[in-house]
C-alpha positions as a printed NumPy array, in Angstrom:
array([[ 55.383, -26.632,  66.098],
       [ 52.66 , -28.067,  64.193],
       [ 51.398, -31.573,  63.607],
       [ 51.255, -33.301,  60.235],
       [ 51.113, -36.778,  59.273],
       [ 53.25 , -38.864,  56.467],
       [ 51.923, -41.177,  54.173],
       [ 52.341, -44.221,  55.754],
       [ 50.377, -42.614,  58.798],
       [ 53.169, -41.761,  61.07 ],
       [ 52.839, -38.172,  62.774],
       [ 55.385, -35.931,  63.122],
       [ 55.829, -31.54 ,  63.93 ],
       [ 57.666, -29.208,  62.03 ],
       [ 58.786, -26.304,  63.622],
       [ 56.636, -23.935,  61.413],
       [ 59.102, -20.899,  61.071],
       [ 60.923, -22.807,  58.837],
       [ 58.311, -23.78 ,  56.234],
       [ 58.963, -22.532,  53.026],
       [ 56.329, -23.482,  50.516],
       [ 53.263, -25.806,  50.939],
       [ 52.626, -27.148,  47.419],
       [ 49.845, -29.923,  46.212],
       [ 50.914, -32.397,  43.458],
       [ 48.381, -33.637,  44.299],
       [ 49.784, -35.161,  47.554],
       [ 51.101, -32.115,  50.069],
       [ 54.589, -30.936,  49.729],
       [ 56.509, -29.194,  52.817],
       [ 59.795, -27.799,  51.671],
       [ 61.621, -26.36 ,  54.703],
       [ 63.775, -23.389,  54.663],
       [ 67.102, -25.764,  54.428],
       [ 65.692, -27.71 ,  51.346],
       [ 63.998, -30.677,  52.979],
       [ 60.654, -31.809,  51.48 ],
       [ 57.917, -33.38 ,  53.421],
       [ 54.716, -35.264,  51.828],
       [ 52.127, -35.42 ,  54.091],
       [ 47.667, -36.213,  54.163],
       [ 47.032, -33.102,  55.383],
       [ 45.615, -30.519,  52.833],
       [ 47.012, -27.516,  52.395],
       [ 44.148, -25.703,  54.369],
       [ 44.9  , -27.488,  57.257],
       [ 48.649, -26.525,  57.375],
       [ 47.746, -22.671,  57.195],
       [ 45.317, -22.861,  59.323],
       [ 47.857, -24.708,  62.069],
       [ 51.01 , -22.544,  61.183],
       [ 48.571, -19.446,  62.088],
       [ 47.364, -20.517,  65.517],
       [ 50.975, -21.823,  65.737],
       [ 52.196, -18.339,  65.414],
       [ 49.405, -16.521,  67.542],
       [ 50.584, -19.096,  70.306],
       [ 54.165, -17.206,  70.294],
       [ 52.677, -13.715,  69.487],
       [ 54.375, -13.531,  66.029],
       [ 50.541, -12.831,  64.83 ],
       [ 48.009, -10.464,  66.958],
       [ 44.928, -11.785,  68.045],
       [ 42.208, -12.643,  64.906],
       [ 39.745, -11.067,  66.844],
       [ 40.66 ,  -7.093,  65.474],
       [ 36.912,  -6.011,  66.622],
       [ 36.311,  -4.151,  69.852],
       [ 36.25 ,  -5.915,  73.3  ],
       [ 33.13 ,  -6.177,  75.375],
       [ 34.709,  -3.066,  77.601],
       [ 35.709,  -1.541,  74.406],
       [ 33.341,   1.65 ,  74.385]])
C-alpha cells in the first residue's frame, strides 16, 4: 500500500498493484486497474518512488543495491 493525499488534504493508500497510469494535468491523476481515478498533491515522482519501495517490501522487485556485498569477493 502506499500513501497519497487528496486535495482537500485527507490521506488515504492505494494498494499499488492496481495502479494503472499516474498522469499530471497538472494536478496528479491515479487511474486504478478497475477504472477509478484519484487526484492527489503528490507529484508523480513521489508515487514511483513509493510504489517501488512498496514492491521491494513484498519482494516483487530485488534489492536496488545490484553491487557486490561487503563479503562479496
Amino acid at each position: 500500500m502506499i500513501t497519497v493525499t487528496r486535495l482537500n488534504g485527507k490521506k488515504f493508500q492505494i494498494n499499488a498493484l492496481y495502479i494503472e497510469t499516474i498522469e499530471s494535468f497538472p494536478d496528479t491523476t491515479i487511474t486504478l486497474t478497475n477504472g477509478h481515478k484519484f487526484v492527489v498533491l503528490e507529484d508523480e515522482d513521489n508515487i514511483h518512488k513509493q510504489i517501488i519501495l512498496f514492491y521491494q517490501s513484498i519482494n516483487i522487485l530485488g534489492s536496488t543495491n545490484m553491487g557486490g556485498g561487503l563479503d562479496e569477493k
